[in-house]
C-alpha positions as CSV (number, residue, x, y, z in Angstrom):
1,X,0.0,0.0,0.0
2,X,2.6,2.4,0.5
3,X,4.5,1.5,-2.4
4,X,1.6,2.2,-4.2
5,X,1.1,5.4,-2.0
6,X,4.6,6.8,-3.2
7,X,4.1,5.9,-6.7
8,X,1.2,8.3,-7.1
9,X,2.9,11.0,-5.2
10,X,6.0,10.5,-7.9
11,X,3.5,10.6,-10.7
12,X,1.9,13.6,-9.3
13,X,5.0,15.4,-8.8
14,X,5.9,14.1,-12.5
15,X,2.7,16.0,-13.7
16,X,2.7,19.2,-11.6
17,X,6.1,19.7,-13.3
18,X,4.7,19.2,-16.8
19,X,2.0,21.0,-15.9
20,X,4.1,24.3,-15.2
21,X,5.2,24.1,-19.0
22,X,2.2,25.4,-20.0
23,X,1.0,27.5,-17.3
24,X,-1.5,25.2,-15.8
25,X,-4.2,28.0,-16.2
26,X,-3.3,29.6,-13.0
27,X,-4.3,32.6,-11.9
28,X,-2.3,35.4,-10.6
29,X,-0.7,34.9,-7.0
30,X,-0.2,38.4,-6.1
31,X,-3.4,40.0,-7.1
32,X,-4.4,39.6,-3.4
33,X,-7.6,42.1,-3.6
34,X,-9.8,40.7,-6.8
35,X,-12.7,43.5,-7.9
36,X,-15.6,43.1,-9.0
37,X,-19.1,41.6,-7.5
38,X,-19.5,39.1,-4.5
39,X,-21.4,36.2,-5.9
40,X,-22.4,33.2,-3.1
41,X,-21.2,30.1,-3.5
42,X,-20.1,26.9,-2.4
43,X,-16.5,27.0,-2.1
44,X,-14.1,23.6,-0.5
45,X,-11.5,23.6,1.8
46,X,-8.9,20.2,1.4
47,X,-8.5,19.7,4.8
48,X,-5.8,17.3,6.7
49,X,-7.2,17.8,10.1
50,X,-9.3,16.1,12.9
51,X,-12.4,15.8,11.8
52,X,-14.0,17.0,15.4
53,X,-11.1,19.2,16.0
54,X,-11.2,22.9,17.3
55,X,-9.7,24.3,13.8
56,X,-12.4,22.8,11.4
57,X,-15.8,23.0,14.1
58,X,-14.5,26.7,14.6
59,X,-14.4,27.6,10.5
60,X,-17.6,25.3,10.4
61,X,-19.5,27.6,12.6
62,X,-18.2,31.0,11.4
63,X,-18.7,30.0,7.3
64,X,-22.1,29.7,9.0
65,X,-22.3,33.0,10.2
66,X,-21.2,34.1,6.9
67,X,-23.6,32.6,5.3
68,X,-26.4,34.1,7.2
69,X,-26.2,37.6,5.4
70,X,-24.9,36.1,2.1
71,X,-27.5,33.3,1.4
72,X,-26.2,30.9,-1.2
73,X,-22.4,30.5,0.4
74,X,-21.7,26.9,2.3
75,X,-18.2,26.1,2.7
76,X,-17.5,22.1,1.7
77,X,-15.4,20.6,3.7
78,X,-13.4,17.9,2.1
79,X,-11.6,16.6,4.9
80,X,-8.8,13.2,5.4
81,X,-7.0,12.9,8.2
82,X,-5.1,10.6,6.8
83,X,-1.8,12.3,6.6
84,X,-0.2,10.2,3.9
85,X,-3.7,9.3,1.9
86,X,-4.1,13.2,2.2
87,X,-1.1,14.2,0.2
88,X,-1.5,11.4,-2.4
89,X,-5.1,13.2,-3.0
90,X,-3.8,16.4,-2.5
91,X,-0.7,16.0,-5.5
92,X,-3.1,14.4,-7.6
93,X,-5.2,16.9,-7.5
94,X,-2.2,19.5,-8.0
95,X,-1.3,17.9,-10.8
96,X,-4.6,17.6,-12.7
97,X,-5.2,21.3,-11.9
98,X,-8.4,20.5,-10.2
99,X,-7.2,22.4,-6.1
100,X,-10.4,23.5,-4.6
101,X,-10.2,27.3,-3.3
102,X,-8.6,26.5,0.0
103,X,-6.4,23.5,0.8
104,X,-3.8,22.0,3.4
105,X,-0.2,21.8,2.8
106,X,3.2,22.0,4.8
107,X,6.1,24.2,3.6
108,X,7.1,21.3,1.5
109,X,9.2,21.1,-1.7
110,X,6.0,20.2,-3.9
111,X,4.5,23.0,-2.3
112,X,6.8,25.1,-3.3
113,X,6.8,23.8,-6.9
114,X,2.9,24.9,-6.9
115,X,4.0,28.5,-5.7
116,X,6.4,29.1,-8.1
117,X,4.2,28.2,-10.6
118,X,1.5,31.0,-9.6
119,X,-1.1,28.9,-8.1
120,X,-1.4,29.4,-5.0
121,X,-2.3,33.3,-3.6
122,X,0.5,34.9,-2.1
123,X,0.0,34.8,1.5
124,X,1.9,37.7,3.3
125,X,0.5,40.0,0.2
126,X,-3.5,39.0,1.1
127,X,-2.7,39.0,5.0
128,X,-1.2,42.8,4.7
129,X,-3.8,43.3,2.8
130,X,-6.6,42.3,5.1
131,X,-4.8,44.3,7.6
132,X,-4.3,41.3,9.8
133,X,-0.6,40.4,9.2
134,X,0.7,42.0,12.3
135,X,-1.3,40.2,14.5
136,X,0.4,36.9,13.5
137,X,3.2,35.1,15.8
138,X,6.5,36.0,13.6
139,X,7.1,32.2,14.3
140,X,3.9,31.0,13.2
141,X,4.5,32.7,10.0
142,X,7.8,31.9,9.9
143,X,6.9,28.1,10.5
144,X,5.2,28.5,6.9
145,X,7.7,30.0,4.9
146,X,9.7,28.3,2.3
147,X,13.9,28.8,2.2
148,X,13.7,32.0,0.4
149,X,11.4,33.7,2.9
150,X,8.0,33.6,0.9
151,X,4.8,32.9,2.2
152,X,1.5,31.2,1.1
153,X,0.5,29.5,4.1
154,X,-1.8,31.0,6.8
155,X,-1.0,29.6,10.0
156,X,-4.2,28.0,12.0
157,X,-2.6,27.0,14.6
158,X,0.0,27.4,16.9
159,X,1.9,25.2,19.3
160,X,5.3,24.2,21.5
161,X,6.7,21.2,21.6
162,X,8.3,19.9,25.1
163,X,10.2,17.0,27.2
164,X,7.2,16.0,29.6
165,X,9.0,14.0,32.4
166,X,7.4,12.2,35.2
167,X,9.2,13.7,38.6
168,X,8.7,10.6,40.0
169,X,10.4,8.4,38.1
170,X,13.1,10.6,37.6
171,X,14.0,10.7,41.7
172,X,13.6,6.7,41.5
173,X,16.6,6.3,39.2
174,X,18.8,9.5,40.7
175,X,18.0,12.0,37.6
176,X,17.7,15.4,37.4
177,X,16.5,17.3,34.3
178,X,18.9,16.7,31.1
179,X,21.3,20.0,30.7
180,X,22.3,18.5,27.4
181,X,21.0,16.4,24.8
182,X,24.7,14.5,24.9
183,X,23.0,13.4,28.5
184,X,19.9,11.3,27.4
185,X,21.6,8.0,26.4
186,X,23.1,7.7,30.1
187,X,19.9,9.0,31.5
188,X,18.3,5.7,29.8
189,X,20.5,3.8,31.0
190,X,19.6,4.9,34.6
191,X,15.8,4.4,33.9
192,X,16.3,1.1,32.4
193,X,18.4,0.0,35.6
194,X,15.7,0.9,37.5
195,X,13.6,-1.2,35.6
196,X,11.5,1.9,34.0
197,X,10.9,2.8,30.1
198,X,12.5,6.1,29.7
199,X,10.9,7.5,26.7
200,X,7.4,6.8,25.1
201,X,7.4,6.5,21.2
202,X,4.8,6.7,18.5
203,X,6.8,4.6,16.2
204,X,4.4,4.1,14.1
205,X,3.5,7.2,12.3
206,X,7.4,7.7,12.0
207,X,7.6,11.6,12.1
208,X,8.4,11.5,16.1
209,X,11.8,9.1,15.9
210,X,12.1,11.8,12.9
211,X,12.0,14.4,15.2
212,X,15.0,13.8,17.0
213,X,17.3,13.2,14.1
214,X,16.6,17.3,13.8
215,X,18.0,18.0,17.5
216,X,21.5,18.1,17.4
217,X,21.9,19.2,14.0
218,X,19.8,22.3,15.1
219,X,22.1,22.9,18.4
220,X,25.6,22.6,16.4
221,X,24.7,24.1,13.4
222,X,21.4,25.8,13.3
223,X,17.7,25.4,10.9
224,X,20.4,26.1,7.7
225,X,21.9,22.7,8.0
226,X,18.4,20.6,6.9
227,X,18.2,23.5,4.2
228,X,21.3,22.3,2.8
229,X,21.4,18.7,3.9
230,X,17.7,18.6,1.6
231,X,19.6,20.4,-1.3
232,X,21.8,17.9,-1.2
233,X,25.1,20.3,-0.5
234,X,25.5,18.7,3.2
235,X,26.0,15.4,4.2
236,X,25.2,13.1,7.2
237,X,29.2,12.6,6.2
238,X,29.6,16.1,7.9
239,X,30.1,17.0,11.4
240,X,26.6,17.8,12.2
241,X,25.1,14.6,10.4
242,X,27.6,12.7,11.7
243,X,26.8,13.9,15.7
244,X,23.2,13.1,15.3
245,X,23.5,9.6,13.5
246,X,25.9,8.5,16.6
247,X,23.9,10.1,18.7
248,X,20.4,8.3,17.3
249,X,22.6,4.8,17.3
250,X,23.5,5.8,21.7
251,X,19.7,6.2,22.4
252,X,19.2,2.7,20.6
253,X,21.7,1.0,22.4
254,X,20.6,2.7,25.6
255,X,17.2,1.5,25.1
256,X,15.8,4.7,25.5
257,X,12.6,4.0,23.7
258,X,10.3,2.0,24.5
259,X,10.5,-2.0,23.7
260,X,9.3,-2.7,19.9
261,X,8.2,1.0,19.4
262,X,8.3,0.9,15.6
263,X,4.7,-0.6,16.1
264,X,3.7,1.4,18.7
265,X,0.5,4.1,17.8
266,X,0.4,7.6,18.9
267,X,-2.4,6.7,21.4
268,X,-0.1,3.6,22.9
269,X,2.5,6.0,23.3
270,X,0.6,8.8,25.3
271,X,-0.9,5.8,27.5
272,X,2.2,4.7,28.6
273,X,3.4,8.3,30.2
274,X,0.2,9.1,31.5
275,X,-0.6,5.7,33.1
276,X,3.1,5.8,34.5
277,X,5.1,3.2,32.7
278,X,7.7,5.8,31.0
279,X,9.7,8.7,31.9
280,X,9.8,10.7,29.2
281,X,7.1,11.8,26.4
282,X,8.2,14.3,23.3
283,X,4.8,15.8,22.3
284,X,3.3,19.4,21.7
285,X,0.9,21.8,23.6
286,X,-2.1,20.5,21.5
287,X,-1.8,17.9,24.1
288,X,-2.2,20.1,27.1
289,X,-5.7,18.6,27.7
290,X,-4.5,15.2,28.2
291,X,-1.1,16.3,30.6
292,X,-2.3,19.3,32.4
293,X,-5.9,18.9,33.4
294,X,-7.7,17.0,35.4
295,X,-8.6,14.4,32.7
296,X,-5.0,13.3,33.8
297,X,-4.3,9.8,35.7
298,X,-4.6,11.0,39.5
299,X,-1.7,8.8,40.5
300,X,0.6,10.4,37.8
301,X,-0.6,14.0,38.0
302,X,1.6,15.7,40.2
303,X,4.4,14.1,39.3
304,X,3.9,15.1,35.5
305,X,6.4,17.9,34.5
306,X,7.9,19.3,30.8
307,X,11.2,20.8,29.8
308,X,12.1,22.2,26.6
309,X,15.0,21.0,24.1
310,X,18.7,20.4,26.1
311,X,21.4,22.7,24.7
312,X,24.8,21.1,24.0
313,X,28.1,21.9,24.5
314,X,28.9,24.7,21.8
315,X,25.1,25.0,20.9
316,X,24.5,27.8,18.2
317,X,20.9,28.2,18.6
318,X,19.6,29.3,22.4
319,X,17.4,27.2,25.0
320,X,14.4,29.1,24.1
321,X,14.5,27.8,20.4
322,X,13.3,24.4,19.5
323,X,10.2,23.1,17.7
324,X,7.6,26.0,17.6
325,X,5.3,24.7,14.5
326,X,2.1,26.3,13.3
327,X,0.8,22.6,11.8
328,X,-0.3,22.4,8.5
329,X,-1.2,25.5,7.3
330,X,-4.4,26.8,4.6
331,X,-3.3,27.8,1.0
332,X,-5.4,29.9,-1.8
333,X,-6.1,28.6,-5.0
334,X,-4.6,31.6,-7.2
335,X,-6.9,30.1,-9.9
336,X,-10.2,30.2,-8.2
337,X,-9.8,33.9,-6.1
338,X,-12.2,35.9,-6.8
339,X,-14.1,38.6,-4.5
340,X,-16.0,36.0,-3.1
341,X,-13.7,33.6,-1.9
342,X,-11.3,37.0,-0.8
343,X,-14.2,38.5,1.2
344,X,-14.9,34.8,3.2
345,X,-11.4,35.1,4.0
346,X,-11.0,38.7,5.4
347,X,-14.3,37.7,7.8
348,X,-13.2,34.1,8.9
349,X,-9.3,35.7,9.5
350,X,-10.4,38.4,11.7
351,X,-13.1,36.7,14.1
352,X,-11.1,32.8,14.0
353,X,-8.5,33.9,16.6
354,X,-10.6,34.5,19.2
355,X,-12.5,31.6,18.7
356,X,-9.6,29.3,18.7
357,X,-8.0,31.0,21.4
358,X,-11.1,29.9,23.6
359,X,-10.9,26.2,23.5
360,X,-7.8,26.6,25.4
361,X,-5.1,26.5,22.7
362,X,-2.4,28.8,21.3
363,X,-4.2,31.1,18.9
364,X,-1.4,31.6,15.8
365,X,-2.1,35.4,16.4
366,X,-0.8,37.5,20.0
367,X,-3.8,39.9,19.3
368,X,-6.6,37.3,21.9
369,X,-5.8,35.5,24.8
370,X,-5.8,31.8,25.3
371,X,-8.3,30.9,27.9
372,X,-7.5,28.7,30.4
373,X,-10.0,25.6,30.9
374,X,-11.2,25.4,34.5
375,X,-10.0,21.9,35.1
376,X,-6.5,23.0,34.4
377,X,-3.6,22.1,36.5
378,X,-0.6,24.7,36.9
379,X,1.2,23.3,34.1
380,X,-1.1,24.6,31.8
381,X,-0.5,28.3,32.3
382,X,3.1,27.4,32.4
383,X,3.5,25.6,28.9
384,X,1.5,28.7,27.5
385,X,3.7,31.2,28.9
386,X,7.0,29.7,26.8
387,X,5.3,31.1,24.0
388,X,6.5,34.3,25.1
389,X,9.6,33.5,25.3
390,X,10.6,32.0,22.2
391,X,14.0,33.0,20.6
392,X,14.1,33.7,16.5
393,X,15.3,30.1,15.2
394,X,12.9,27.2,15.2
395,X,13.4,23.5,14.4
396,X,11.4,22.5,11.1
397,X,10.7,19.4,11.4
398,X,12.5,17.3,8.4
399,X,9.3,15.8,7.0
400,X,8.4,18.8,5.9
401,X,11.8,19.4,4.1
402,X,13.1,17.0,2.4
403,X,11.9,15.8,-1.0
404,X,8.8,12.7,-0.6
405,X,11.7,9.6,-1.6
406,X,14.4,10.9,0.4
407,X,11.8,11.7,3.2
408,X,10.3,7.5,3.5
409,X,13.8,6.5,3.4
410,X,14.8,8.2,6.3
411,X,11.8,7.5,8.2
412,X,12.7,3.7,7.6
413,X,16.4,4.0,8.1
414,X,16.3,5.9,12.1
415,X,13.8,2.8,13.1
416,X,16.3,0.5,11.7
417,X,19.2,2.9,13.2
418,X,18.1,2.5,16.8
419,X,17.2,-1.0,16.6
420,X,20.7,-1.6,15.9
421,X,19.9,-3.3,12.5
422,X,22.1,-1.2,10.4
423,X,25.3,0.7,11.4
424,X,25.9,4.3,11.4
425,X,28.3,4.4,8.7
426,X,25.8,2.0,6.9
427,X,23.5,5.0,7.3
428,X,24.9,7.8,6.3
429,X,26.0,6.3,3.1
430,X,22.7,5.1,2.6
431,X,21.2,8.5,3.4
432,X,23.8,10.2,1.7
433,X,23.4,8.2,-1.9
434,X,19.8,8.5,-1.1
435,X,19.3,12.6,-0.9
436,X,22.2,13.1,-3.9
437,X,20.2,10.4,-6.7
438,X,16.5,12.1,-5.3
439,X,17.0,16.3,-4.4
440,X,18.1,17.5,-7.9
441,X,14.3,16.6,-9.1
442,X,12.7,18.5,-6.5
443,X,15.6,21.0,-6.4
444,X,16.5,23.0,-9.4
């Protein structure tokens, strides 16, 4: 099935690139402020999102409102939560030219393929415009740019990702909070001696192992080296590939994660830190509701703790940098803007904030105020006050960078990694011949 999966994706990509030969009728991606008359409509959003989740019930309800004084308009909602089945419809779709108005995608390199080709609305332009830009987090834009600082995303989100630790556990094997990331493999090694799992793992959906090959990379050279590592002009060969691939190996044979976690599920993983079985948990705010409320496993909930990304040794980035992502953000189909679909957008930008910002979550804007649920433990106020306190350089997480083939082959090779079934030398020149036979067709 994946196979299957990437094939379509290839031939997508394969397509989207003809397609650019001869325009692909788009239309213009700058002309952010269409004239002309407002004519009701149904217009679609292809979503990758929880179906019940705050960002689509919110956009449900205010497309609603809209509605209500401009009878005709119903937004469609085309939604797969599916991450992978989601981007095989979405670059199918791409390719045939057939993008609904609105539509999910990462800063990706296919994405940026689309921008470059003029179909997709330049975001910063129609966010100025609107006379909302300012309002935005400069690192939940920033999450959404592509490498030469351009911006068609619109951030719905916004979150932080953290170390949650259980105190507990930590005292029972003699630990105190990492200074370093160099510390974690002899920090597993304490846990396992005292017979506890030190870290919980989705291994499953891959992107978390993913995750940490991003980590020291980031501390010894900063967000450039991915940029150039993608581009293929770095290497895992080089010092900074080279510290994180050793590094990945120590955390396997320290048994940091948890035993067969390449088929453990997201859910599996957060079970075992909240029912008290693991140390450590790597997971974002949009998890606050399950770690710092009372919906929390009473005989884990005081002991339950976070801390952000260890520095190392000679870091270049600062402890208040680390993975700050806006999730997936919304595109414009350049093709279908029109004063309809630019109107929708200037009402459901300027009252979504607020809304969002009341579930209890990070609203991707500083101009509303998160509200705090009443069930909410301490923590909760705590993890939201980082957000003020974020430095300029964030982690992008290396999904989102690398091209698609590159991108599955690196998600397989970590899990092998850290099992121990292949070598780190075996790795890097895997990864190495890997990146240098797949960039140059998605970087040109």
């Amino acid at each position: 099935m994946k196979k299957l999966m990437r094939t379509a994706a290839v031939a997508a990509a394969a397509a989207l690139a003809l397609s650019a030969c001869g325009g692909g009728g788009a239309g213009s991606a700058s002309n952010v402020n269409p004239t002309g008359d407002i004519k009701p409509r149904q217009i679609s959003w292809l979503l990758s999102r929880p179906a019940d989740g705050a960002v689509i019930n919110i956009m449900k309800k205010i497309a609603d409102e809209y509605a209500q004084t401009h009878p005709g308009f119903s937004l469609n909602l085309i939604t797969t939560p599916d991450r992978p089945s989601y981007i095989q419809k979405y670059e199918t779709l791409a390719a045939a030219n057939k993008l609904p108005e609105l539509f999910d995608t990462d800063a990706t390199p296919f994405a940026q393929q689309l921008a470059k080709q003029g179909k997709m609305v330049d975001a910063e332009k129609l966010l100025k415009d609107l006379g909302v830009y300012d309002t935005y987090r400069p690192a939940a834009l920033n999450y959404q740019r592509f490498d030469d600082g351009s911006l068609y995303m619109i951030p719905m989100q916004f979150e932080l990702e953290f170390f949650w630790y259980n105190k507990a556990l930590f005292q029972k094997a003699g630990l105190t909070v990492p200074t370093s990331l160099d510390d974690l493999p002899a920090a597993c090694t304490a846990l396992r001696k005292a017979g506890i799992t030190p870290i919980a793992l989705d291994g499953q959906d891959q992107w978390p192992l993913e995750r940490y090959a991003a980590y020291q990379p980031f501390r010894q050279a900063g967000p450039d080296y991915v940029t150039s590592l993608k581009k293929n002009q770095a290497k895992f060969a080089d010092a900074p590939g080279q510290k994180t691939v050793n590094w990945l190996s120590s955390l396997g044979q320290s048994k940091c994660f948890s035993d067969g976690f390449s088929s453990q599920g997201y859910s599996d993983a957060q079970n075992q830190f909240t029912s008290g079985q693991a140390a450590m948990y790597n997971i974002g705010t949009w998890e606050l509701s399950s770690l710092a409320t009372d919906k929390l496993n009473p005989a884990v909930g005081s002991d339950v703790d976070f801390f952000t990304l260890p520095t190392t040794s000679g870091s270049v980035t600062a402890a208040n940098e680390y993975v700050s992502p806006s999730g997936i953000g919304m595109a414009v189909n350049a093709k279908t803007y029109d004063p309809l679909v630019a109107d929708f957008l200037k009402f459901a930008l300027t009252k979504y904030p607020a809304e969002y910002a009341a579930t209890g979550a990070l609203a991707p804007t500083t101009n509303v105020q998160t509200t705090i649920p009443a069930n909410a433990t301490p923590l909760y106020k705590k993890a939201l006050d980082k957000a003020t306190d974020l430095g300029t350089k964030q982690i992008m997480p290396w999904d989102t960078q690398l091209d698609p083939t590159s991108n599955t082959r690196l998600q397989q090779e970590l899990t092998l990694l850290v099992q121990g079934n292949v070598s780190p030398s075996e790795f890097t020149s895997t990864m190495d011949s890997t990146i240098a036979q797949n960039a140059p067709k998605f970087f040109k």
